[in-house]
Wavefront OBJ file of the C-alpha trace (Angstrom):
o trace
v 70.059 -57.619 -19.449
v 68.608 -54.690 -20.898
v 65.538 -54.829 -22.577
v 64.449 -53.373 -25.962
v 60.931 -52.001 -26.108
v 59.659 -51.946 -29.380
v 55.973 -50.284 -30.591
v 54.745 -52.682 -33.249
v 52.145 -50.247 -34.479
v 53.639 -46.626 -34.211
v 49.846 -45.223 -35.837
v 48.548 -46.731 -32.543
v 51.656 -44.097 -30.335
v 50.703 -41.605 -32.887
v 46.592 -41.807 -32.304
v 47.260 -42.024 -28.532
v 49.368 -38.913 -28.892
v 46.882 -37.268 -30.842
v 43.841 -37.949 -28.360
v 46.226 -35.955 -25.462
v 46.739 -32.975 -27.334
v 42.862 -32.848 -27.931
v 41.918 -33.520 -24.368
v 44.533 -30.938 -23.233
v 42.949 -28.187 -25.939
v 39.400 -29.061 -24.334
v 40.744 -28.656 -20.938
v 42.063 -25.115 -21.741
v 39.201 -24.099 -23.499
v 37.176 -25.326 -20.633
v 39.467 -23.144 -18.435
v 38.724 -20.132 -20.310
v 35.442 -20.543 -20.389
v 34.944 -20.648 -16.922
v 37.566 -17.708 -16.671
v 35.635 -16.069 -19.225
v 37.194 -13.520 -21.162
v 36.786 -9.617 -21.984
v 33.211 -7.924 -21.038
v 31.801 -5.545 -22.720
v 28.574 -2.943 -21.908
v 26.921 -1.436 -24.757
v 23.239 -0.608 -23.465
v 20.848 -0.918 -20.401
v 16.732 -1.813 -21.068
v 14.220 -1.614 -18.307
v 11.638 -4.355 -18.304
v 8.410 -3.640 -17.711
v 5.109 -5.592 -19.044
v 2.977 -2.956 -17.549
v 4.417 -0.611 -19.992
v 3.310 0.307 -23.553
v 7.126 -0.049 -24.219
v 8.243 -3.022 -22.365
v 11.824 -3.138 -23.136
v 12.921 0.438 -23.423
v 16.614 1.702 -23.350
v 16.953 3.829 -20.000
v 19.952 6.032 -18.433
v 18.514 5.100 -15.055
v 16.647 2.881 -13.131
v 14.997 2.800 -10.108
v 15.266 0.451 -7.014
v 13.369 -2.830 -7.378
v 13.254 -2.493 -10.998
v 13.901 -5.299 -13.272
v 17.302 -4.429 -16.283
v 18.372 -6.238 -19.355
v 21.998 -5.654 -20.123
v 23.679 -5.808 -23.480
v 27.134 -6.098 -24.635
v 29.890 -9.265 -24.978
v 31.181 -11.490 -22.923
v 29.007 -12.664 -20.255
v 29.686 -16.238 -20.583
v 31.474 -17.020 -17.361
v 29.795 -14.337 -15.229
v 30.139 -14.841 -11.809
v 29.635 -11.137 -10.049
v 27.386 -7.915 -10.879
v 27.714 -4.989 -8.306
v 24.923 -1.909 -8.528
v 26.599 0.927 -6.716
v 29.364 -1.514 -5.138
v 26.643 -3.641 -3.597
v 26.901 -7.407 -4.698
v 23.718 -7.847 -6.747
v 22.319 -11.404 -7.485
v 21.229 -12.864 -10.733
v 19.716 -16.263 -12.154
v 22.381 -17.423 -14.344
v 19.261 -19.089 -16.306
v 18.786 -15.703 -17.823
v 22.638 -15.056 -19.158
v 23.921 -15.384 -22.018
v 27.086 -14.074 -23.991
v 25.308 -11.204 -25.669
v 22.525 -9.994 -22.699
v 21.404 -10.601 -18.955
v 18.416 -10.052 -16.664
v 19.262 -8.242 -13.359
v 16.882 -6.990 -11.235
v 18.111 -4.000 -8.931
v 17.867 -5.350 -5.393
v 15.948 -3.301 -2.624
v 18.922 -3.323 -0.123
v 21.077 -1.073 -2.780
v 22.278 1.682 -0.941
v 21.706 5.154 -2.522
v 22.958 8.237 -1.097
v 25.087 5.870 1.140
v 27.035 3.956 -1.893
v 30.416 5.553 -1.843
v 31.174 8.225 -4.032
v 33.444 5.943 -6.587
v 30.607 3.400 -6.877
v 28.039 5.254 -6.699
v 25.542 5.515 -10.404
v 27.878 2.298 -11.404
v 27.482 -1.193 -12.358
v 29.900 -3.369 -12.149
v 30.470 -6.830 -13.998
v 33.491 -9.480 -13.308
v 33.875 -12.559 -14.113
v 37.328 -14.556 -13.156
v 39.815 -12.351 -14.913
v 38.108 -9.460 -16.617
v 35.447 -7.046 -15.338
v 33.853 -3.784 -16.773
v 32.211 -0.698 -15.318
v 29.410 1.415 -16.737
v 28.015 4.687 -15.256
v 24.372 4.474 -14.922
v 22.378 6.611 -12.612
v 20.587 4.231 -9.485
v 17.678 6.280 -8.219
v 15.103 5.189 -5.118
v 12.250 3.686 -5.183
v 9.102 5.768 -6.293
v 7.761 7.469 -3.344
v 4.312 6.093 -2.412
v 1.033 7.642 0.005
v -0.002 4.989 2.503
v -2.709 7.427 4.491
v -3.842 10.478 5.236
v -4.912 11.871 8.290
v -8.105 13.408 7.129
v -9.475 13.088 3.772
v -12.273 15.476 4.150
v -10.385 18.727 6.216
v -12.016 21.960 6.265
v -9.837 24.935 4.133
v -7.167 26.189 6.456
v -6.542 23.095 8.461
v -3.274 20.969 8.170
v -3.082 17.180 6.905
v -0.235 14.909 7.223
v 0.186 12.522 4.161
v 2.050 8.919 5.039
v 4.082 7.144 2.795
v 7.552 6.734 1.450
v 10.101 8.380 -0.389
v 8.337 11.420 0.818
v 11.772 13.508 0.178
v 11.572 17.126 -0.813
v 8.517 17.749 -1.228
v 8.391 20.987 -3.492
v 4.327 21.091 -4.644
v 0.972 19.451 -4.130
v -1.507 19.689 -5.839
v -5.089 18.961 -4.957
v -8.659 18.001 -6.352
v -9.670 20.805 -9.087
v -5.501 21.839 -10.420
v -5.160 23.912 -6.630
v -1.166 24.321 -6.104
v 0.584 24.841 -3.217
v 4.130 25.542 -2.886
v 4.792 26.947 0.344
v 4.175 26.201 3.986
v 4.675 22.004 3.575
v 7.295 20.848 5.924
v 8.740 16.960 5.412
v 10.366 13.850 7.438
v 13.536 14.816 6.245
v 15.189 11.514 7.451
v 12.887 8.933 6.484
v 10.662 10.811 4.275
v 7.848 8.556 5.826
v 5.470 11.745 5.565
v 4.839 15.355 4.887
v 2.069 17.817 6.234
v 0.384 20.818 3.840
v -2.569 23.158 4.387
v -5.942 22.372 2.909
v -6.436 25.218 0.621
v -9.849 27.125 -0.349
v -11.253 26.151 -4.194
v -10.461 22.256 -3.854
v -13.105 20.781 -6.023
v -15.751 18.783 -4.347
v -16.195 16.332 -6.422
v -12.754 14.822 -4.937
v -9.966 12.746 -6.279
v -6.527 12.211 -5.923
v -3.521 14.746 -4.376
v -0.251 14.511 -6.049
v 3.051 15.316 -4.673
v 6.751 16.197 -6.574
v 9.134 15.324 -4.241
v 12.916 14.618 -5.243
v 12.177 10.783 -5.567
v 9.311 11.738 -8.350
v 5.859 12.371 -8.893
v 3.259 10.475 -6.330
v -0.767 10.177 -6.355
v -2.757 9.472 -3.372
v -6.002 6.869 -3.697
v -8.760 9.118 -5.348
v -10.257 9.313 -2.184
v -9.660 13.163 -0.905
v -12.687 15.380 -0.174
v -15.024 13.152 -2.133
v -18.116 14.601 -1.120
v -20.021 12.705 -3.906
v -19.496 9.603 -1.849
v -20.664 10.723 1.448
v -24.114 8.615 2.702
v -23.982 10.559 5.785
v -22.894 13.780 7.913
v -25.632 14.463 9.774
v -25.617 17.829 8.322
v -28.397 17.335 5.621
v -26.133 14.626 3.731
v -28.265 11.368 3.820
v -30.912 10.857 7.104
v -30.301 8.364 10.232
v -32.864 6.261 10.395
v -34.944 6.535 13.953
v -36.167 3.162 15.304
v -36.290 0.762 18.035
v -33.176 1.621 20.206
v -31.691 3.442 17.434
v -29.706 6.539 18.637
v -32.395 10.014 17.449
v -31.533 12.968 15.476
v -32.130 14.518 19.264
v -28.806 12.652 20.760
v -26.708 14.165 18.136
v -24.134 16.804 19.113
v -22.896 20.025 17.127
v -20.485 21.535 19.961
v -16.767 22.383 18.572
v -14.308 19.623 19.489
v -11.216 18.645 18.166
v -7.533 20.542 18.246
v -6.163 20.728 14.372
v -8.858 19.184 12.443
v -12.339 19.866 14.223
v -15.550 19.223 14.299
v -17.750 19.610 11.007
v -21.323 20.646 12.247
v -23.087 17.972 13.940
v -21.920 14.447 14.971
v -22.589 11.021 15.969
v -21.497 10.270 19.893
v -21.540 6.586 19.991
v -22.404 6.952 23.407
v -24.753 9.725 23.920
v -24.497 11.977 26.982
v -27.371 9.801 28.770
v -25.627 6.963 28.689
v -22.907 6.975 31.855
v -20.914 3.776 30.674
v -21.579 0.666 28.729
v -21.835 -2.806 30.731
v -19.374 -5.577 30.210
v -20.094 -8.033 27.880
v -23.452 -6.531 25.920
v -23.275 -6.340 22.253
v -25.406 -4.039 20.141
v -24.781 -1.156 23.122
v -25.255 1.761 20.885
v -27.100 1.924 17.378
v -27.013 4.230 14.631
v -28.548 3.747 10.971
v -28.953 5.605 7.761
v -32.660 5.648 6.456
v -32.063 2.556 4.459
v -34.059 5.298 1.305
v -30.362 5.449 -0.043
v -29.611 3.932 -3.483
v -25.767 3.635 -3.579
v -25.867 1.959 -7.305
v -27.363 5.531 -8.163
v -24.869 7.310 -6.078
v -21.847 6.058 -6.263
v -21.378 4.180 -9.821
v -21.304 7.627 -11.987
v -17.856 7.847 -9.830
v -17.011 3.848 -8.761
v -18.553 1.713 -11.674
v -19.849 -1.867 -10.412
v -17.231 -3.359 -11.881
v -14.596 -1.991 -9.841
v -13.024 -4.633 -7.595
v -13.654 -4.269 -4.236
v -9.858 -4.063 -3.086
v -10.449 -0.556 -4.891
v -13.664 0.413 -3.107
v -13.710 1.628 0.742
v -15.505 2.702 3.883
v -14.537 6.034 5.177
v -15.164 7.850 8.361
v -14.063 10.801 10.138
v -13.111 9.677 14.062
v -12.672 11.635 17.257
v -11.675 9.816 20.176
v -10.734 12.443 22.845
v -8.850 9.984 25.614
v -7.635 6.840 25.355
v -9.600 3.860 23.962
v -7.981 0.326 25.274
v -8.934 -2.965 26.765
v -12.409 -3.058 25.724
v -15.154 -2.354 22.984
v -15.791 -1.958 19.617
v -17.592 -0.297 16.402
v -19.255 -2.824 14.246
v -20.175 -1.668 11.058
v -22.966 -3.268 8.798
v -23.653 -3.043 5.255
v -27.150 -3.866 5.851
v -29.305 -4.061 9.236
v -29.473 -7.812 9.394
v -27.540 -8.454 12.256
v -28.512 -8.829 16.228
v -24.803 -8.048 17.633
v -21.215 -10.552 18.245
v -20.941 -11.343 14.843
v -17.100 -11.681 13.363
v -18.711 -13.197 10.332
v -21.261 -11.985 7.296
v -21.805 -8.303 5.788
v -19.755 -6.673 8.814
v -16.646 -5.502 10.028
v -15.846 -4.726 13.474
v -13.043 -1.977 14.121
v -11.305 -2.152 17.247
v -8.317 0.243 17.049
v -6.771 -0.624 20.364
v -5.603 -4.012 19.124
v -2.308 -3.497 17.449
v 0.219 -6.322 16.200
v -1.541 -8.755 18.593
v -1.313 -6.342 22.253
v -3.310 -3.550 23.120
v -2.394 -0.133 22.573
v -4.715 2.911 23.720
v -6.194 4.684 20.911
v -6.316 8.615 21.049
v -6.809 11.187 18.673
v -5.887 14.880 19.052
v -8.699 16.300 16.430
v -10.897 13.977 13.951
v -8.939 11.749 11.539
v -10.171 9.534 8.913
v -10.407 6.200 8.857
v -10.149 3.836 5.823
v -12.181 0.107 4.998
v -11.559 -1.336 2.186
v -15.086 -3.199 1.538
v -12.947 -6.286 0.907
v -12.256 -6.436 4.564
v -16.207 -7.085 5.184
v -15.958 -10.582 6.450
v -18.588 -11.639 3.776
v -15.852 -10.115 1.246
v -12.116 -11.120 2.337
v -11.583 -14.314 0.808
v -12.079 -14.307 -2.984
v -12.342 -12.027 -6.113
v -15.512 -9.985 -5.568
v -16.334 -6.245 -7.193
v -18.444 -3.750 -6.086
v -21.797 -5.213 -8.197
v -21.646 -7.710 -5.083
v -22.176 -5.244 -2.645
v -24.455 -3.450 -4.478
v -26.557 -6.775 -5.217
v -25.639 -7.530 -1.381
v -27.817 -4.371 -0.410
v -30.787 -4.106 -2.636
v -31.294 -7.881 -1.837
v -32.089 -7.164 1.533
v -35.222 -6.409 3.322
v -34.026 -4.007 5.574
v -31.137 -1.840 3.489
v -30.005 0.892 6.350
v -26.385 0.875 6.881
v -25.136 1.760 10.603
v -22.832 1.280 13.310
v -22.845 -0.765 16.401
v -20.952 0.262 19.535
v -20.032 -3.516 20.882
v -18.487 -4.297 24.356
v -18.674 -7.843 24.325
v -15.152 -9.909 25.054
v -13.001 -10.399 21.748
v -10.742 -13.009 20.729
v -7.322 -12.394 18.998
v -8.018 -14.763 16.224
v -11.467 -12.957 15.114
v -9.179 -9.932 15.031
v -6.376 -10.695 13.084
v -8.133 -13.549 11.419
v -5.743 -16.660 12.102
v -5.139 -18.730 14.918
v -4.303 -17.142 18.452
v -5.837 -18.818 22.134
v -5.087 -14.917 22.905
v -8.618 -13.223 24.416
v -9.433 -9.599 25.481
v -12.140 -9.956 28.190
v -14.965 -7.040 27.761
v -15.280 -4.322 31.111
v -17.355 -1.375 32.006
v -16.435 1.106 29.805
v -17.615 4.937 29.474
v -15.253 5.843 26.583
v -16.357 8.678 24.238
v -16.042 7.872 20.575
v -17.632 10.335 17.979
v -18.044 9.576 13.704
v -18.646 11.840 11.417
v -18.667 11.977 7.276
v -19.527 8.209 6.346
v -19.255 7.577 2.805
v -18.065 5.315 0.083
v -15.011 6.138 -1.955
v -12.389 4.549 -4.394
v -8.967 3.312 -3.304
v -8.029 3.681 -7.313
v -4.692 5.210 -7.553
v -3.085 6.936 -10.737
v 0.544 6.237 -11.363
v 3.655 8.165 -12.491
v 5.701 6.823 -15.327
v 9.185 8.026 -15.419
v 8.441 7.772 -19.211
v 5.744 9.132 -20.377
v 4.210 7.902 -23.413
l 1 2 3 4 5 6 7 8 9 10 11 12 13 14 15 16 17 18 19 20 21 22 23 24 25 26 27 28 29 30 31 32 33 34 35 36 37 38 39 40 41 42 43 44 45 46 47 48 49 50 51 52 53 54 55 56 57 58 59 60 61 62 63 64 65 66 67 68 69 70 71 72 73 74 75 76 77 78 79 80 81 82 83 84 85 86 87 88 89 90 91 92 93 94 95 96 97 98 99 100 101 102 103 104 105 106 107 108 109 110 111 112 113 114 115 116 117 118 119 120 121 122 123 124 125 126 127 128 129 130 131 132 133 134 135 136 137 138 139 140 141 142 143 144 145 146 147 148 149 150 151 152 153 154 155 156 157 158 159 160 161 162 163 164 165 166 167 168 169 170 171 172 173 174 175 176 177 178 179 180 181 182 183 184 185 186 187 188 189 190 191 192 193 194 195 196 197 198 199 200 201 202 203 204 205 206 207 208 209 210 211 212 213 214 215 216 217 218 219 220 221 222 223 224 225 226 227 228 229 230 231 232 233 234 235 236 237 238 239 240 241 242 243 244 245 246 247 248 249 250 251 252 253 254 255 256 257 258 259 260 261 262 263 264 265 266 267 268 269 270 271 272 273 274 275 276 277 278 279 280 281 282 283 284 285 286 287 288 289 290 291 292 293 294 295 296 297 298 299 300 301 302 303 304 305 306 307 308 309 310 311 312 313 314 315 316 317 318 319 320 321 322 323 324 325 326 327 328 329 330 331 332 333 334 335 336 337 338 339 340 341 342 343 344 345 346 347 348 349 350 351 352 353 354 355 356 357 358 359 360 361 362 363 364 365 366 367 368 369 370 371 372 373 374 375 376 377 378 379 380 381 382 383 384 385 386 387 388 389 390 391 392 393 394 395 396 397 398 399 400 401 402 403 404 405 406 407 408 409 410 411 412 413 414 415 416 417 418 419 420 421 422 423 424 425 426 427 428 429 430 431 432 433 434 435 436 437 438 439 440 441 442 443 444 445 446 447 448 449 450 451 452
């Protein structure tokens, strides 16, 4: 029997009906949301807080750097590519009218291929756009110099990165050269120039144009202002108890490249055959302790300054190789009896690298950098350089010096974390020769793409 179906309330088919067609308009808009539709570029900022314009329209950008993009359509974003690399972004900071990007380290450069290259690229699931926009490396940076205190006519190699092309330097008191640098062409991990004649004494930074951009060095090159000692008439060694005398100092030309500068410190002197195993305090040298460094150094390093900024320098010559055992401690004051890893000291042992020992050997004299924050008194917490300077007129007996140590070492002390790795001490008749102490600043200008 066939059966009749009738619908007693047709308003009832009709609201059902009604309540599909809206669900089914959702759904698609839904869809096309999460397709998202057309995108459009219209202009690129660079953020930067440290700037006195810290959203400023740019043509370029440099690696690392952090973008805001404008334009329509970024609702349903799901892929940005900076010259064809795959870029990620925190969808927290999109919305339909702007983004944040930040260019990502691993973008290739000179290696993008040529149709991607000085592009970005946004897709989402059906549309994408593309906008030329120049991608440029990071700003080159100096990491180290060989010597910071060269004599006029010898050759320096400066360290860093992005050290590409480099065209001039200029150095302490406006002197320019042009000619004669060569550069790590590859890597552009370093360049070498000639110290010229006329570089002002009163020190300061070198600056380098390279094709990556302008680069300063720390203000710390040929700072003679800062020196506390040279043994040349610069400050006075102090001559006490087993202290080593003006009368174990030696003058005789050493060093290939950079040499010698008058008289020096050996830090073991010519009577001494070889240090014993396991004595601290082997060798001792001291300034007078009549030095005021808060009259010195503050007209160029104000007390303020934080230590991170301030640093020990010296001038090193180690003629064959250095490994296994021994050690220069140096003390901001003479308070200490020897072995310490702890207080107003830091001991420098150059043979320990990444944990294993690796002979240290210099060719002529190259400086060596401290920054005072790596005192152990100094490396955890915010200190300035008033606290050293409070440090040393506080004490009784204010001479600054250097230890030779040959005493066994433990990893840990070293590299200041937990290691059960040890470096028993042995005989040792090494020759290690200082030269030029002094105090310098680690400030470093910057270059702004944009200058103000």
């Amino acid at each position: 029997m066939k059966e009749n179906i009738r619908i007693k309330n047709p308003w009832s088919y009709l609201s059902l009906l009604g309540l599909m067609v809206i669900t089914l308009l959702f759904t698609s808009c839904e869809k096309d949301d999460d397709e998202g539709g057309m995108i459009t570029i219209s202009k690129i900022y660079l953020e930067d807080v440290n700037s006195t314009v810290p959203d400023r329209e740019v043509s370029f950008a440099r690696l690392g750097q952090l973008l805001r993009i404008e334009g329509s359509g970024f609702t349903g974003l799901k892929r940005v590519y900076i010259n064809g690399f795959q870029t990620t972004f925190n969808p927290v900071y999109v919305s339909d009218t702007s983004m944040l990007v930040r260019i990502s380290g691993d973008t290739p450069i000179t290696e993008a291929e040529e149709d991607v290259r000085n592009t970005i690229r946004l897709a989402n699931s059906s549309n994408e756009t593309i906008i030329s926009f120049e991608i440029r490396s990071s700003p080159p940076t100096i990491t180290n110099i060989s010597n910071t205190l060269p004599n006029p006519g010898e050759e320096i190699t400066v360290y860093g990165t992005g050290l590409i092309e480099v065209s001039k330097v200029v150095f302490p008191g406006d002197v320019e050269v042009t000619s004669g640098i060569t550069f790590d062409e590859e890597e552009g991990e370093f360049f070498t120039v000639t110290m010229p004649e006329g570089v002002s004494e009163s020190g300061g930074s070198i600056y380098a144009e390279t094709a990556n951009g302008g680069v300063y060095s720390p203000a710390y090159f040929n700072f003679k202002d800062g020196v506390l000692l040279n043994f040349d008439g610069m400050g006075s060694i102090g001559e006490f108890g087993n202290t080593i005398r003006q009368t174990d100092l030696e003058s005789a030309s050493i060093g290939e490249g950079n040499v010698s500068q008058g008289t020096y410190v050996p830090h073991r002197p010519a009577s001494v055959a070889s240090f014993d195993a396991g004595k601290n305090r082997a060798s001792e040298v001291f300034t007078s302790g009549n030095e005021s460094w808060r009259t010195q150094l503050t007209p160029n390093i104000p007390a303020s300054t934080p230590l991170d900024e301030v640093a020990f320098q010296f001038d090193i010559y180690v003629p064959e190789a250095w490994e296994g055992s021994g050690f220069l401690k140096i003390l901001l004051i003479n308070n200490f009896n020897g072995g310490e890893w702890t207080g107003g000291v830091y001991n420098y042992v150059p043979w320990i690298v990444d944990g294993e020992v690796e002979a240290f050997q210099t060719t002529g004299w190259t400086t060596v950098t401290i920054p005072l924050n790596d005192f152990y008194s100094y490396e955890d917490g915010d200190y300035t350089f008033e606290d050293v300077l409070a440090y040393r007129e506080a004490a009784t007996y204010k001479n600054f010096g250097i230890f030779f140590e040959n005493s066994d070492i433990k990893l840990s002390d070293v590299i200041r974390g937990s290691s059960d790795v040890e470096f028993p001490s042995s005989s040792t008749s090494v020759s290690v020769y200082t030269d030029n102490w002094r105090i310098v600043s680690l400030e470093t200008p910057t270059v702004s793409d944009f200058p103000d």
